[in-house]
N, CA, C and O atoms as a GROMACS GRO file, in nm:
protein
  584
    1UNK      N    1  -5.367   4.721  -3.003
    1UNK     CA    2  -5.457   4.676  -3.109
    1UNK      C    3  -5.567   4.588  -3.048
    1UNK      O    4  -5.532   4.515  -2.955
    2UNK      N    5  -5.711   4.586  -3.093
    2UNK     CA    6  -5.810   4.510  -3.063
    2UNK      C    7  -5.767   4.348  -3.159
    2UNK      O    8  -5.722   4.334  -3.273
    3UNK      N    9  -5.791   4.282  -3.091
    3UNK     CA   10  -5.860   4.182  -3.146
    3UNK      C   11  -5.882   4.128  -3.291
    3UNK      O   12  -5.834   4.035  -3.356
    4UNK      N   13  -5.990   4.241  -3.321
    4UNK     CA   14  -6.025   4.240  -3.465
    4UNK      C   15  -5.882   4.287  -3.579
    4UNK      O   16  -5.841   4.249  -3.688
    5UNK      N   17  -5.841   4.395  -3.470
    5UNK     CA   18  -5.766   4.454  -3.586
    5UNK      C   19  -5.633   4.391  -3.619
    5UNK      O   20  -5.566   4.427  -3.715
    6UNK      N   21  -5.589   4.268  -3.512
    6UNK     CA   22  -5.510   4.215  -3.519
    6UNK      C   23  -5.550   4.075  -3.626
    6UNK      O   24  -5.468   4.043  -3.712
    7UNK      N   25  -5.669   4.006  -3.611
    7UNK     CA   26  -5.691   3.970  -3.659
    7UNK      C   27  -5.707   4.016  -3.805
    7UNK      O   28  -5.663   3.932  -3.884
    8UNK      N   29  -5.754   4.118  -3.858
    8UNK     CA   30  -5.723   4.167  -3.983
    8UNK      C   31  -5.638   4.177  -4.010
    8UNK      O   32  -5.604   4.082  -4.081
    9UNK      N   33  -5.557   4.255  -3.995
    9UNK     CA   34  -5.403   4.246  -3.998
    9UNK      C   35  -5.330   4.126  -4.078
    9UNK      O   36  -5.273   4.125  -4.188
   10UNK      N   37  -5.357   4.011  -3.966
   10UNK     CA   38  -5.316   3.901  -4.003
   10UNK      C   39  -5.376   3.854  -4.119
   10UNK      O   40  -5.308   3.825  -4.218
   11UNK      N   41  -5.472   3.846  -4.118
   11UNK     CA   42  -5.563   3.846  -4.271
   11UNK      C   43  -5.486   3.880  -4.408
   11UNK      O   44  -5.460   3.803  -4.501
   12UNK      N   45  -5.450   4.048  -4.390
   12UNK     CA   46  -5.448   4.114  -4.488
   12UNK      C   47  -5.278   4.082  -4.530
   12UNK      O   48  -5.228   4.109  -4.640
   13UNK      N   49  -5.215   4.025  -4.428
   13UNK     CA   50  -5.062   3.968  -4.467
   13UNK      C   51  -5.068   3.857  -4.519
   13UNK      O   52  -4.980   3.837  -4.603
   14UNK      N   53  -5.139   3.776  -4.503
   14UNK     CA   54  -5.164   3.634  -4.550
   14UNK      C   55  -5.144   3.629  -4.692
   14UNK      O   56  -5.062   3.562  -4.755
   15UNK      N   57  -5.265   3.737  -4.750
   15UNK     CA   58  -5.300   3.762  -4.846
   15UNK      C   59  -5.245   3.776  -4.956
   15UNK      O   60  -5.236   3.714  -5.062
   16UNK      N   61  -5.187   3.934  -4.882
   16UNK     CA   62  -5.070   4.007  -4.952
   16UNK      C   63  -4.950   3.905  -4.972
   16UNK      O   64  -4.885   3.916  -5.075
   17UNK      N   65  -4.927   3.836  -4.908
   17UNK     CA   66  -4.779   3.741  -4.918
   17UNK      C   67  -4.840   3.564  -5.026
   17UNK      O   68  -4.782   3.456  -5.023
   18UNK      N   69  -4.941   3.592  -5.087
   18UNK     CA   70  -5.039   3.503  -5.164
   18UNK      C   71  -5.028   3.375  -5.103
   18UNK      O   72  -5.010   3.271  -5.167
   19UNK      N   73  -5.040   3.384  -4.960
   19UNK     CA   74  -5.032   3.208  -4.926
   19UNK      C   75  -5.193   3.184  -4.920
   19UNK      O   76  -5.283   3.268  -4.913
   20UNK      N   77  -5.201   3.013  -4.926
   20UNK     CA   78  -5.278   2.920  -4.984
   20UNK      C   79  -5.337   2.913  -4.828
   20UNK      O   80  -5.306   2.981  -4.730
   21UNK      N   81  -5.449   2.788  -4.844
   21UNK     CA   82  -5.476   2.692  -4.737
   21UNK      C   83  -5.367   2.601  -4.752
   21UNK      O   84  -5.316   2.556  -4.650
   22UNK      N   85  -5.306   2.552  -4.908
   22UNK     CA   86  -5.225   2.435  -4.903
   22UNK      C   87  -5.051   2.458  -4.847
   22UNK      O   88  -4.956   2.384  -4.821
   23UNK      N   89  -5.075   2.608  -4.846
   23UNK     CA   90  -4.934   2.648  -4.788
   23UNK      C   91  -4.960   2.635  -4.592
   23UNK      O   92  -4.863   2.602  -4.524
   24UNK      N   93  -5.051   2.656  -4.547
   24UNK     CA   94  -5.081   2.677  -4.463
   24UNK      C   95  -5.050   2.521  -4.393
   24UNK      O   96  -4.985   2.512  -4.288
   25UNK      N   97  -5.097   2.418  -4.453
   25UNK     CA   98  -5.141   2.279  -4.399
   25UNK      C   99  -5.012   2.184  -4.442
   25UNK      O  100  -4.973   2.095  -4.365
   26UNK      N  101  -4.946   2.210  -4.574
   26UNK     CA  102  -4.815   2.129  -4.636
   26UNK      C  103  -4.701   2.130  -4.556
   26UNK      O  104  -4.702   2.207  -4.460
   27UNK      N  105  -4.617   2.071  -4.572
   27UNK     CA  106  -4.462   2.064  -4.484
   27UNK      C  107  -4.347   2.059  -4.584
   27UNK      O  108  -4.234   2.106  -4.568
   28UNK      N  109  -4.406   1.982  -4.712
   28UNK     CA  110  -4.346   1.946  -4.835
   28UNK      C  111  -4.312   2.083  -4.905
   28UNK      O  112  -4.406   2.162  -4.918
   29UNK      N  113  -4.187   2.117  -4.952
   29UNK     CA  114  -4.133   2.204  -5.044
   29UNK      C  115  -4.213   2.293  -5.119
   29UNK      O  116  -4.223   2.415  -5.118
   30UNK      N  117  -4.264   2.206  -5.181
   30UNK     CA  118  -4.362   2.246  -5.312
   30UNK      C  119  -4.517   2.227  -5.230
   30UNK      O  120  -4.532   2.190  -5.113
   31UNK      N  121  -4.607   2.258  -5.313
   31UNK     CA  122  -4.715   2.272  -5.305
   31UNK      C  123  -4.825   2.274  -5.437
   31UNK      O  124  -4.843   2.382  -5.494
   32UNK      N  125  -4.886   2.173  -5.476
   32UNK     CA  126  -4.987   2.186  -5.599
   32UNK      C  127  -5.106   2.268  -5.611
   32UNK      O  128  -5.214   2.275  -5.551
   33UNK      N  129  -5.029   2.354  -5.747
   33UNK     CA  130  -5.105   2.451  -5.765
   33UNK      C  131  -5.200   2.405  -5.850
   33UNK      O  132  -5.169   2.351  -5.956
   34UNK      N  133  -5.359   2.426  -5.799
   34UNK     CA  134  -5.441   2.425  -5.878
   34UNK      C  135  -5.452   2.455  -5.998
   34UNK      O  136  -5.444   2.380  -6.095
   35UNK      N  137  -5.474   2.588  -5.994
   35UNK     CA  138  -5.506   2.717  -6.073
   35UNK      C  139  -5.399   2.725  -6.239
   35UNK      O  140  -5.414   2.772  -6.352
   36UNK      N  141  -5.312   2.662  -6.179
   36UNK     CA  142  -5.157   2.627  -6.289
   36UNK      C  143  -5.150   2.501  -6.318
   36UNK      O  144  -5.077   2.442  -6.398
   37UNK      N  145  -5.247   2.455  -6.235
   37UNK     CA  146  -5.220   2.270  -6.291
   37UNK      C  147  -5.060   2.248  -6.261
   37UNK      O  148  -5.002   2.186  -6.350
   38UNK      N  149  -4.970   2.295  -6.137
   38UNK     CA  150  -4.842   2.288  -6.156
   38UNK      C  151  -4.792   2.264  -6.028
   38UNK      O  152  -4.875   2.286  -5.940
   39UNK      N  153  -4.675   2.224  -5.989
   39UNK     CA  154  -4.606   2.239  -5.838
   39UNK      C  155  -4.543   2.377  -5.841
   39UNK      O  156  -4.483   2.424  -5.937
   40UNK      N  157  -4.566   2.442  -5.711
   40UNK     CA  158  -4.439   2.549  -5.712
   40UNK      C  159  -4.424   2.561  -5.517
   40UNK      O  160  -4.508   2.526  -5.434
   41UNK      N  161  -4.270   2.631  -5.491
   41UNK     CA  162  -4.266   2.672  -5.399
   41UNK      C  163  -4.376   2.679  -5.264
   41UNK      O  164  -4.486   2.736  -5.262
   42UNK      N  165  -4.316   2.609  -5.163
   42UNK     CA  166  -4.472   2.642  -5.009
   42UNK      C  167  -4.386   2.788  -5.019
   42UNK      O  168  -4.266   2.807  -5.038
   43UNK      N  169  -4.505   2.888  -4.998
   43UNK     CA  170  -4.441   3.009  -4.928
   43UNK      C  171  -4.356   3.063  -4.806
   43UNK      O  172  -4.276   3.156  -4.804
   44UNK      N  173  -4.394   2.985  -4.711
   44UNK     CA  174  -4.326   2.950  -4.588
   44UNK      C  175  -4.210   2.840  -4.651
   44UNK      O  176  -4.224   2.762  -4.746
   45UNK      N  177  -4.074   2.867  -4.548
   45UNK     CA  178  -3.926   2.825  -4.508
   45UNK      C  179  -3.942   2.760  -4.418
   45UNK      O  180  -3.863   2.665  -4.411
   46UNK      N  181  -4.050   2.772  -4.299
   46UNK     CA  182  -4.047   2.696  -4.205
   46UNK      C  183  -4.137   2.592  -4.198
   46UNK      O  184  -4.240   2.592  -4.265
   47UNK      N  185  -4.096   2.474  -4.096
   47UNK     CA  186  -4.208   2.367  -4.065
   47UNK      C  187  -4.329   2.429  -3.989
   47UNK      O  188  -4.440   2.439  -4.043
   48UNK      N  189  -4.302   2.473  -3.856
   48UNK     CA  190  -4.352   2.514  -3.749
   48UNK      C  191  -4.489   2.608  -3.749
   48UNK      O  192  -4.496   2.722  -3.795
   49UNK      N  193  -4.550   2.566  -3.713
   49UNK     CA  194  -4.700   2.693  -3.700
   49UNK      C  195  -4.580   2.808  -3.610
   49UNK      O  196  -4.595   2.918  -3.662
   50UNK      N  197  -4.527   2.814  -3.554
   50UNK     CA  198  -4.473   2.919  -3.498
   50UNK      C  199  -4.379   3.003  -3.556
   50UNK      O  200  -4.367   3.125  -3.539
   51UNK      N  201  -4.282   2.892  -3.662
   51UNK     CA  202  -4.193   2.977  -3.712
   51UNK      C  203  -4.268   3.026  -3.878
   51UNK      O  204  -4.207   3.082  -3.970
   52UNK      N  205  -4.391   2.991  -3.876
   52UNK     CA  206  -4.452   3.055  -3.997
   52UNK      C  207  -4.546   3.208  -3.924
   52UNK      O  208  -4.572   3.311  -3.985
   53UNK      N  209  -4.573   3.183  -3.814
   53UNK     CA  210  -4.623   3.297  -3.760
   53UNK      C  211  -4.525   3.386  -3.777
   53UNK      O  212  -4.566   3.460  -3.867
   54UNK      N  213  -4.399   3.429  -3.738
   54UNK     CA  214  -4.309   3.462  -3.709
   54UNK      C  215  -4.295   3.544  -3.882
   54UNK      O  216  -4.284   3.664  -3.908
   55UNK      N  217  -4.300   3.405  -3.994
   55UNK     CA  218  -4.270   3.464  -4.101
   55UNK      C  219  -4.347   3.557  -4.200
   55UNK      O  220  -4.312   3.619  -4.300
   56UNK      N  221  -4.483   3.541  -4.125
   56UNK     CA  222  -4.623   3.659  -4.211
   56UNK      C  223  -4.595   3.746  -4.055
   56UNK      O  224  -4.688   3.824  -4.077
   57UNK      N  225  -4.548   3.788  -3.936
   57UNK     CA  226  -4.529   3.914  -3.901
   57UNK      C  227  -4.415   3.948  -3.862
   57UNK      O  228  -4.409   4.041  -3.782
   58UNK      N  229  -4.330   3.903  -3.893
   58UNK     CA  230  -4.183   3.977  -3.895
   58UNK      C  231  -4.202   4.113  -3.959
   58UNK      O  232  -4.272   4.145  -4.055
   59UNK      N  233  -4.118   4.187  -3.878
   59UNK     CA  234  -4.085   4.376  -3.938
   59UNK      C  235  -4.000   4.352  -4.067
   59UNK      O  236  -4.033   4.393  -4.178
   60UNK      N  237  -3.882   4.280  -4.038
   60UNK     CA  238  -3.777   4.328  -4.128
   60UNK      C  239  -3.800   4.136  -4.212
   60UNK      O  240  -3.782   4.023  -4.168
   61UNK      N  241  -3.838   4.181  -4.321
   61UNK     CA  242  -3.838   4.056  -4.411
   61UNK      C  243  -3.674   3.986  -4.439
   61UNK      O  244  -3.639   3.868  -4.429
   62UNK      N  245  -3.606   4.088  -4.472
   62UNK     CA  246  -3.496   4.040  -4.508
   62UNK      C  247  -3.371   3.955  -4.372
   62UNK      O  248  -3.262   3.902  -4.397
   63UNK      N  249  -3.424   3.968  -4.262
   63UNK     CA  250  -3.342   3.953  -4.191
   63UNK      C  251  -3.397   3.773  -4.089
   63UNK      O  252  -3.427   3.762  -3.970
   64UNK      N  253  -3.391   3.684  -4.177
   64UNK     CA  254  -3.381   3.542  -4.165
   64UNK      C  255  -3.299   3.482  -4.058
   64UNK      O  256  -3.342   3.372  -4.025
   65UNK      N  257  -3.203   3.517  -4.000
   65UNK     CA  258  -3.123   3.452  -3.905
   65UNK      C  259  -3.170   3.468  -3.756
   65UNK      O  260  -3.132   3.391  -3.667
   66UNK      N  261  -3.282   3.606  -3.727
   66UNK     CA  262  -3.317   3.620  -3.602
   66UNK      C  263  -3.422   3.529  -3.565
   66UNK      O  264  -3.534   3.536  -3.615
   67UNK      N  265  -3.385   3.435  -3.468
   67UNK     CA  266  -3.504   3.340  -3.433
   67UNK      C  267  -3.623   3.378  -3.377
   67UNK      O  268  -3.720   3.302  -3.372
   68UNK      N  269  -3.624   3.554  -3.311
   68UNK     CA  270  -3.731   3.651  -3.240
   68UNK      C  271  -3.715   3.734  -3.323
   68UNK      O  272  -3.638   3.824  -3.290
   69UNK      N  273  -3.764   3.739  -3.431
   69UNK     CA  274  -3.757   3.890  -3.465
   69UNK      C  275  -3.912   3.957  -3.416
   69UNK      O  276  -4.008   3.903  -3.360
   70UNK      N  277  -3.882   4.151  -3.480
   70UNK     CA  278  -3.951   4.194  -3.386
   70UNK      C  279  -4.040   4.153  -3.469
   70UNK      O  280  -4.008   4.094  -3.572
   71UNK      N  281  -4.184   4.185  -3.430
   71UNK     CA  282  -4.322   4.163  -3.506
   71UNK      C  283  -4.401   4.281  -3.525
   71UNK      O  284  -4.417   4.363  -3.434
   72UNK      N  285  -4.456   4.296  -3.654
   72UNK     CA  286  -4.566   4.385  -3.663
   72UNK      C  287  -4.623   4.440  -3.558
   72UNK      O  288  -4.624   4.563  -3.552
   73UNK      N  289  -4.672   4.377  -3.473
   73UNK     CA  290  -4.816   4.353  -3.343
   73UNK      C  291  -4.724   4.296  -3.211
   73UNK      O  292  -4.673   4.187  -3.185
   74UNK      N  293  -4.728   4.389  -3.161
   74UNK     CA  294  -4.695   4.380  -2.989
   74UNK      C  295  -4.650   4.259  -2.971
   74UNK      O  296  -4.622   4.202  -3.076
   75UNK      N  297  -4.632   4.194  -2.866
   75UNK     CA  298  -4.639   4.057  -2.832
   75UNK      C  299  -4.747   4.067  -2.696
   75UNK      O  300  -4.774   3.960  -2.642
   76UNK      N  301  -4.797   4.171  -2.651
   76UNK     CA  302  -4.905   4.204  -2.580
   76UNK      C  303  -5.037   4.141  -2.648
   76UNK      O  304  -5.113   4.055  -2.603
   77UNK      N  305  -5.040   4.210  -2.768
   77UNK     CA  306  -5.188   4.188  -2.849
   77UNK      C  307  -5.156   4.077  -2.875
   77UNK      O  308  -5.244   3.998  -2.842
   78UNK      N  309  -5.043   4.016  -2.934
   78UNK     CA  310  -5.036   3.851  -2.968
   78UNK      C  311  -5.108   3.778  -2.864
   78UNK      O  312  -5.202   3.697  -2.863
   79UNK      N  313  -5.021   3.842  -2.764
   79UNK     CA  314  -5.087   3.712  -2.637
   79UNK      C  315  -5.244   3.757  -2.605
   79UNK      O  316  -5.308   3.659  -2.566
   80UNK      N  317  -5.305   3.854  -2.609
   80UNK     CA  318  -5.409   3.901  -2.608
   80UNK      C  319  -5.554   3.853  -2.659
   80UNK      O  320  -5.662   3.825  -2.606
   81UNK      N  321  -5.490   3.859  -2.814
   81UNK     CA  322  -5.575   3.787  -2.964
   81UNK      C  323  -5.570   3.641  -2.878
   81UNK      O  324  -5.679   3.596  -2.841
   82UNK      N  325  -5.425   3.554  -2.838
   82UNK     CA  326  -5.445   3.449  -2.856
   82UNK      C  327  -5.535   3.381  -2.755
   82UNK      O  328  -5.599   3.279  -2.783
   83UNK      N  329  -5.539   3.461  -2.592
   83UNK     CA  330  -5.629   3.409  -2.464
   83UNK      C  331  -5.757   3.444  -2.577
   83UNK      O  332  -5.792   3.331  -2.613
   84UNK      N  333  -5.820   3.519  -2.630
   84UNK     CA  334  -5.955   3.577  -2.642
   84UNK      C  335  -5.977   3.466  -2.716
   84UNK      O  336  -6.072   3.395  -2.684
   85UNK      N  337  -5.905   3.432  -2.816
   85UNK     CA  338  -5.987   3.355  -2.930
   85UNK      C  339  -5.894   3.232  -2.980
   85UNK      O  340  -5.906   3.179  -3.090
   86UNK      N  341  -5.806   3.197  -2.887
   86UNK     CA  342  -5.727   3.069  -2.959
   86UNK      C  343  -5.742   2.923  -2.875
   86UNK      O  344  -5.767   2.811  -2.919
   87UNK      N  345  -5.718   2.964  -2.750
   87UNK     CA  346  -5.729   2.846  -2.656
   87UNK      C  347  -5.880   2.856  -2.566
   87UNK      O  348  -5.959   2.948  -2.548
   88UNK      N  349  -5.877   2.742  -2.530
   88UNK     CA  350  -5.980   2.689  -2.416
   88UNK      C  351  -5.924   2.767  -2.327
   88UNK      O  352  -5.802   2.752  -2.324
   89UNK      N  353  -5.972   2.859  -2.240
   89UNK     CA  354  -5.904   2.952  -2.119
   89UNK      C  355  -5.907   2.827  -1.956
   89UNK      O  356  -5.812   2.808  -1.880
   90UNK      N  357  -6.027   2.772  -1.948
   90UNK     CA  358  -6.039   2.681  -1.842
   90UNK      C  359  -5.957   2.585  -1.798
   90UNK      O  360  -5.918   2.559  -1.684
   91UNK      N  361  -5.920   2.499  -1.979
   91UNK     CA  362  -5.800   2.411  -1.993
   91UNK      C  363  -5.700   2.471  -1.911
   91UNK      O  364  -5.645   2.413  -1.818
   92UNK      N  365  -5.672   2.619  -1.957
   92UNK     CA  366  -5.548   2.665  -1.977
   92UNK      C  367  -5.527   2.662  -1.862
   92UNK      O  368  -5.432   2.599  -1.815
   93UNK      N  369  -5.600   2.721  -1.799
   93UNK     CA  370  -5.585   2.759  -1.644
   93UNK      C  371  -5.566   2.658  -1.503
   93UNK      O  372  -5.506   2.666  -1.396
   94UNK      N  373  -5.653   2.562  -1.570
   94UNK     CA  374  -5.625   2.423  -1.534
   94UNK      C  375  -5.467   2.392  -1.496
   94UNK      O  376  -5.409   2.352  -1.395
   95UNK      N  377  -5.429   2.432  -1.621
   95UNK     CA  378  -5.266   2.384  -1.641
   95UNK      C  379  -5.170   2.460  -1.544
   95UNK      O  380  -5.085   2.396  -1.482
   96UNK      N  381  -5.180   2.579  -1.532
   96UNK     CA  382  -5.111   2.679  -1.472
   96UNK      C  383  -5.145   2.629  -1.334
   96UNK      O  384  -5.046   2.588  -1.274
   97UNK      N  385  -5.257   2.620  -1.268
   97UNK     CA  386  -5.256   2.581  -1.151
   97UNK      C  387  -5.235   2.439  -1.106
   97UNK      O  388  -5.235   2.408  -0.987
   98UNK      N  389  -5.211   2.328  -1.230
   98UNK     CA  390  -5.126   2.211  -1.139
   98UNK      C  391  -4.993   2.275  -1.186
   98UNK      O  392  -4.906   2.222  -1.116
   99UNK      N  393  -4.934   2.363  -1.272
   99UNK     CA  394  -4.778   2.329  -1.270
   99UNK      C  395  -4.772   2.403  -1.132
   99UNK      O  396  -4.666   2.383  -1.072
  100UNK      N  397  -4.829   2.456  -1.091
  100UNK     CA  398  -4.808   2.542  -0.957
  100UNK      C  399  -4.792   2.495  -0.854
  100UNK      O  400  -4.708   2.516  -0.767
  101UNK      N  401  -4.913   2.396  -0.863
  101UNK     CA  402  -4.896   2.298  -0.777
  101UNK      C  403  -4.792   2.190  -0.754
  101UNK      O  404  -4.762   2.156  -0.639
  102UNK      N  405  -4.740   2.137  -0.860
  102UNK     CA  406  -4.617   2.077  -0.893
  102UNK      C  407  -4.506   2.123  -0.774
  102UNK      O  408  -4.453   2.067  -0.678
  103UNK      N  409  -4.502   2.279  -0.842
  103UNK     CA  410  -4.374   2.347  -0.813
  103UNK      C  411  -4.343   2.318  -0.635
  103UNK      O  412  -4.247   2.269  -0.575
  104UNK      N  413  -4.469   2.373  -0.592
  104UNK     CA  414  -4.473   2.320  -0.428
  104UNK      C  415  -4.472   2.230  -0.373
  104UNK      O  416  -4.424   2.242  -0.260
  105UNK      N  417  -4.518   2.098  -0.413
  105UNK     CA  418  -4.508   1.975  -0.412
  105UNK      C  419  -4.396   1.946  -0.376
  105UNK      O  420  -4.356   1.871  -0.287
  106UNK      N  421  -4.320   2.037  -0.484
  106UNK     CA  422  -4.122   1.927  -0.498
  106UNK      C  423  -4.061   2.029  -0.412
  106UNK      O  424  -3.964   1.993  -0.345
  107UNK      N  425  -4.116   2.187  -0.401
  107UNK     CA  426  -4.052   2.222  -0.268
  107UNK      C  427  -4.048   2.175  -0.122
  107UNK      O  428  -3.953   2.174  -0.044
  108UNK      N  429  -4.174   2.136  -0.105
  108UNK     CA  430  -4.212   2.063   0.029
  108UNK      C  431  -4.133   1.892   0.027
  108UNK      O  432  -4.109   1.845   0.139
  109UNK      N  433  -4.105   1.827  -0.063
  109UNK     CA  434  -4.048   1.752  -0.049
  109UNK      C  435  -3.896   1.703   0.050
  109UNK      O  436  -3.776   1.724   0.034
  110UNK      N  437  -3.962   1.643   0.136
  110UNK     CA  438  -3.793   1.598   0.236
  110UNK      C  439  -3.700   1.565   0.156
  110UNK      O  440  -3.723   1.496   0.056
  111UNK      N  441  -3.597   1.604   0.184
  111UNK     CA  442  -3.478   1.568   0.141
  111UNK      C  443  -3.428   1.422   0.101
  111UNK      O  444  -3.456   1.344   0.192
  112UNK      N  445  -3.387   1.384   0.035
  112UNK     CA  446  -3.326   1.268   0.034
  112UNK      C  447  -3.254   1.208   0.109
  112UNK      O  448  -3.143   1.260   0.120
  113UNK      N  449  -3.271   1.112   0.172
  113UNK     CA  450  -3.147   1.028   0.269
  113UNK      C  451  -3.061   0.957   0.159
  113UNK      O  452  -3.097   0.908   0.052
  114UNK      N  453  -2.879   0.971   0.242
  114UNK     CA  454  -2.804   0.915   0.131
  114UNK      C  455  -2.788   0.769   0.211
  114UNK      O  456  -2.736   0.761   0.322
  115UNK      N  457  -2.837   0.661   0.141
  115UNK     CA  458  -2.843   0.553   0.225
  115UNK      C  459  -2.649   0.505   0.189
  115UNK      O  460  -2.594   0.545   0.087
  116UNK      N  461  -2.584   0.429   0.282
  116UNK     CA  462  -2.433   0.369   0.292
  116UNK      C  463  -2.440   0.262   0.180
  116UNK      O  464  -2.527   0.175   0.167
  117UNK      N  465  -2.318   0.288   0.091
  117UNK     CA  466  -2.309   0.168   0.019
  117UNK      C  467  -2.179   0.157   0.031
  117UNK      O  468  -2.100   0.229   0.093
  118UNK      N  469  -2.155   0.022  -0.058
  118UNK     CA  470  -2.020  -0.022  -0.051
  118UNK      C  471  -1.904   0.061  -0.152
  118UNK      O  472  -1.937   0.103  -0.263
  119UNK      N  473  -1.777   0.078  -0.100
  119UNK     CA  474  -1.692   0.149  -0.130
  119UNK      C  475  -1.665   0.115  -0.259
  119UNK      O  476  -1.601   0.010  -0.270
  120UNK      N  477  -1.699   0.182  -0.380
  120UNK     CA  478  -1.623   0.091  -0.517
  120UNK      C  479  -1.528   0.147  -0.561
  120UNK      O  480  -1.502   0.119  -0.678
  121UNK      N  481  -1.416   0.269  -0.477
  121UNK     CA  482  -1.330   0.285  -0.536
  121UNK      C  483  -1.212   0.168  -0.553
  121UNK      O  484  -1.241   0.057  -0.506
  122UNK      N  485  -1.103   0.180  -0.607
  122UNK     CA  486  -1.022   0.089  -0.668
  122UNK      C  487  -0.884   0.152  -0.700
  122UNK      O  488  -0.858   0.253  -0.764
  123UNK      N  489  -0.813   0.078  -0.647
  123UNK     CA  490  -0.688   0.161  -0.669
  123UNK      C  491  -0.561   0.068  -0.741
  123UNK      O  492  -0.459   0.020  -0.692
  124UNK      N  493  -0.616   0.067  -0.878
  124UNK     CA  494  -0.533  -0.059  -0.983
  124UNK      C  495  -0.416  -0.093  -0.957
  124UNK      O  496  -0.380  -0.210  -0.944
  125UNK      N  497  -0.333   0.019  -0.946
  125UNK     CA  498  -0.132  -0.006  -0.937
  125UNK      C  499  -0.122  -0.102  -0.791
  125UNK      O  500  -0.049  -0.199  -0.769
  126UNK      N  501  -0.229  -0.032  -0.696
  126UNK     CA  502  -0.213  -0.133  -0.522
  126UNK      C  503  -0.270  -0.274  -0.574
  126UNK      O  504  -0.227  -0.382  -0.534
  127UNK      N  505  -0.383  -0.257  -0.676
  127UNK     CA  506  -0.438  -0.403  -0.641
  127UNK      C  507  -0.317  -0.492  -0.705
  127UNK      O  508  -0.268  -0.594  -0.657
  128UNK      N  509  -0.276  -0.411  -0.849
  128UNK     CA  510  -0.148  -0.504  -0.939
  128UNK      C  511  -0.045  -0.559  -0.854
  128UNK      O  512  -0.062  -0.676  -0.821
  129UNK      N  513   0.055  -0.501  -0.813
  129UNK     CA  514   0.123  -0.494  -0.718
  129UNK      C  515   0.104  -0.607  -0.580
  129UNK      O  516   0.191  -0.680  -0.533
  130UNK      N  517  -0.049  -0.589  -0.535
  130UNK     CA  518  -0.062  -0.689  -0.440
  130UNK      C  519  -0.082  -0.821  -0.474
  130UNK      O  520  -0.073  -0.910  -0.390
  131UNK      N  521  -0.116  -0.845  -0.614
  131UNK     CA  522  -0.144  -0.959  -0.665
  131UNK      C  523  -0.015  -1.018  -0.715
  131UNK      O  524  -0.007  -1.140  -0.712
  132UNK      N  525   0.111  -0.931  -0.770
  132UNK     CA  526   0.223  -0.970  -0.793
  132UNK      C  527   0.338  -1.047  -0.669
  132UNK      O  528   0.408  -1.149  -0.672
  133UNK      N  529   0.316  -0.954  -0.578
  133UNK     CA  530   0.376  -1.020  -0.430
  133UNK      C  531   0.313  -1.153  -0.358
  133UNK      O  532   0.368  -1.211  -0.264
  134UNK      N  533   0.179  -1.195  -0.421
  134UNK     CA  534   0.086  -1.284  -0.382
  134UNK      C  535   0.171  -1.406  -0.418
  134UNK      O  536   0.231  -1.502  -0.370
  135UNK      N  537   0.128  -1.322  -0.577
  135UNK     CA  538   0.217  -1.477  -0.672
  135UNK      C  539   0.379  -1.530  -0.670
  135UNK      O  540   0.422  -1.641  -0.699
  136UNK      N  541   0.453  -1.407  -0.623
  136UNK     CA  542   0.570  -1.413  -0.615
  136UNK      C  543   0.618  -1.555  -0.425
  136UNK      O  544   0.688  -1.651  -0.393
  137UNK      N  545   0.545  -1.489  -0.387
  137UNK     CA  546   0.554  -1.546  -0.243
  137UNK      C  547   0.532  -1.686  -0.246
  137UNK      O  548   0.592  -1.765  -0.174
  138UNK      N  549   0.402  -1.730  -0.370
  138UNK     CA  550   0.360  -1.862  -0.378
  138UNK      C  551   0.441  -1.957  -0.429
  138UNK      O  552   0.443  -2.077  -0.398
  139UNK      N  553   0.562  -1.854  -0.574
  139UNK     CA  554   0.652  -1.921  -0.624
  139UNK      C  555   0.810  -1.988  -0.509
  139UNK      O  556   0.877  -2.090  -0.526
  140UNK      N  557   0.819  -1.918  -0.438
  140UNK     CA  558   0.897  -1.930  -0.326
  140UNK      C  559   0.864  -2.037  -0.260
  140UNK      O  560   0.946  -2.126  -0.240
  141UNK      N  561   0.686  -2.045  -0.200
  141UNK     CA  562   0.720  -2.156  -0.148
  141UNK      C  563   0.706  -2.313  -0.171
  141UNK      O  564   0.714  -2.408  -0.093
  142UNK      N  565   0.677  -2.304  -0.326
  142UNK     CA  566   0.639  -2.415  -0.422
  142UNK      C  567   0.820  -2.447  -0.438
  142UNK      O  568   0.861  -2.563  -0.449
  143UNK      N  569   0.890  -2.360  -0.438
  143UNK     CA  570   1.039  -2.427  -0.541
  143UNK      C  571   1.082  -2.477  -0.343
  143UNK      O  572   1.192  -2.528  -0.325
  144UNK      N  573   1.045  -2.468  -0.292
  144UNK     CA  574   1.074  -2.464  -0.121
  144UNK      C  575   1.227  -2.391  -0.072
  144UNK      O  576   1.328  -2.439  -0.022
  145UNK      N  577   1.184  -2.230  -0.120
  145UNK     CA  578   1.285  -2.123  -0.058
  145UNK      C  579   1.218  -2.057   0.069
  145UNK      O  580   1.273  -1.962   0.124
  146UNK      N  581   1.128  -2.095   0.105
  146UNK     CA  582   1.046  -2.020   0.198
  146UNK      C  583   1.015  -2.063   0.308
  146UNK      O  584   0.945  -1.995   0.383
   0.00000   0.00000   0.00000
């Protein structure tokens, strides 16, 4: 699909599924209807700009539990539509080449030295034990058996 036609597309689901600008922009349940002077239902279930994308091109309407479902439109043309006309491409690219850079960065990185520390294991029953014979020995030579 071009561009356009994806973009129509999307258009013509919007439509057809009667969402608002205020459905589009709300997070809140409801949504005030002008036109009715009334609250009713946001059309969208989800918070997410993504999981509302998801919900004007999902194939199978009825099937709510798939977090990918398939979509109308490729995920080719998605990503397609979205470089042509959604993001700053320069930004974007920007980005891709420091995470890249990143990545090499922390490969080239030396290893860590494990510097020596002090032993903190502990071995309770030896220490109990040694502290009991301590005290025992001291009582001995206080009563003067020792």
């Amino acid at each position: 699909m071009t561009g356009n036609e994806v973009e129509t597309l999307i258009r013509c689901l919007i439509q057809k599924m009667g969402i608002t600008f205020k459905d589009m922009i709300q997070f809140s349940d409801y949504v005030e209807d002008k036109d009715n002077n009334d609250l009713r239902h946001n059309r969208f279930k989800e918070y997410s700009g993504a999981g509302r994308m998801k919900e004007i091109l999902r194939r199978d309407e009825d099937k709510d539990y798939n977090d990918y479902p398939p979509l109308k439109v490729s995920l080719r043309d998605v990503f397609s539509f979205w470089w042509r006309r959604c993001i700053d491409t320069d930004a974007f690219i920007d980005e891709v080449l420091d995470d890249i850079y990143d990545y090499f960065t922390e490969r080239m990185r030396p290893p860590e030295t494990k510097t020596e520390t002090m032993d903190m294991s502990l071995d309770f029953e030896d220490a109990l034990q040694s502290q009991i014979t301590d005290l025992n020995e001291e009582r001995i030579k206080r009563k003067g058996y020792g």
